[in-house]
N, C-alpha and C positions, 0 to 999 in steps of 0.2 A: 254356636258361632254367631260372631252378631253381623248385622249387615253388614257393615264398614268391610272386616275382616274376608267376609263372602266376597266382596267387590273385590278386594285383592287378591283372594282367591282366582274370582274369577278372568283376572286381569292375567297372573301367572297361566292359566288353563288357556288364553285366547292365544299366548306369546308361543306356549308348549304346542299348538294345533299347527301354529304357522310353519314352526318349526320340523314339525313331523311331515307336514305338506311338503315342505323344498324337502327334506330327506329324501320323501315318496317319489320325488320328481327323478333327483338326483340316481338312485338307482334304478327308476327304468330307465334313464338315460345310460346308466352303466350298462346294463343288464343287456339291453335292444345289438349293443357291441358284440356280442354273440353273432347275429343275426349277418354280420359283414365277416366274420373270421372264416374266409374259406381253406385253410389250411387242409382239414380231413380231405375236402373234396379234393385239394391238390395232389396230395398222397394216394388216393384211391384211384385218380385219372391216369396220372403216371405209372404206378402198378398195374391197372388195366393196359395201359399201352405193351406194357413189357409181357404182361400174359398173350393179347392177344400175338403178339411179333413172336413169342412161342408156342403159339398153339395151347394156351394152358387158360381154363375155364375157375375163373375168378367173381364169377357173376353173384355165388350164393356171400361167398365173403365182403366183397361189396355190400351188396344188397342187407348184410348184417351190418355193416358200418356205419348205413343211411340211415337205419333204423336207429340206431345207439346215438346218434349226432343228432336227431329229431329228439330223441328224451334228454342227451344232453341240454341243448337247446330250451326244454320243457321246465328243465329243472332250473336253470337259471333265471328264465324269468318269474318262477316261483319265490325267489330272494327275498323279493318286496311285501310276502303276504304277511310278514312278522312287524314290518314299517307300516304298513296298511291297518293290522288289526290295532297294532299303539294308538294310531291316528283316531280311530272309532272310538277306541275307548276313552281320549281327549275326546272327542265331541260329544259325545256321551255325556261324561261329565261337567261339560260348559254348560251343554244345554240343560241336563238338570239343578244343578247350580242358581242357572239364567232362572229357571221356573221358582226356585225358594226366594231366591231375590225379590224377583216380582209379589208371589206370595208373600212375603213377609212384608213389603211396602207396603202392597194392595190394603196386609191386613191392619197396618197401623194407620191410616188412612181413615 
């Protein structure tokens, strides 16, 4: 590949990094929306209300809910590490790229 070609190369790899960057952003910005969805806990408070108004011990089931909504929660912000590893592997490649560039000037120089 000759220089020229590498530069446009590596013009496409800075556009693809930026690219992957706002992705990156974009779903932890989707992702953190988890973090405000209190729906489970609504469900879980209101059936404790009506267990305890009957006399009925709901605490292990709950307590299995919290748990399940914490790895829910876990998983989702997990989404991003697919957006994340793309991005590495764009910087990866710029940067090596950057370095035959340089070497290749350096060496006709």
């Amino acid at each position: 590949m000759s220089i020229e070609e590498m530069k446009v190369e590596l013009k496409r790899l800075d556009a693809l990094k930026w690219d992957l960057q706002s992705v990156v952003e974009s779903v932890n910005h989707t992702t953190r929306d988890i973090k405000y969805d209190n729906t489970p806990m609504e469900i879980y408070m209101h059936v404790e209300q009506l267990a305890e108004e009957h006399g009925i011990d709901v605490s292990y089931e709950v307590n299995t809910i919290r748990e399940k909504v914490n790895l829910l929660e876990s998983a989702i912000y997990e989404l991003v590490s697919p957006f994340e590893s793309e991005l590495r592997d764009a910087e990866y490649q710029y940067d090596d790229l950057e370095y035959e560039i340089e070497e290749a000037e350096n060496g006709s120089n």
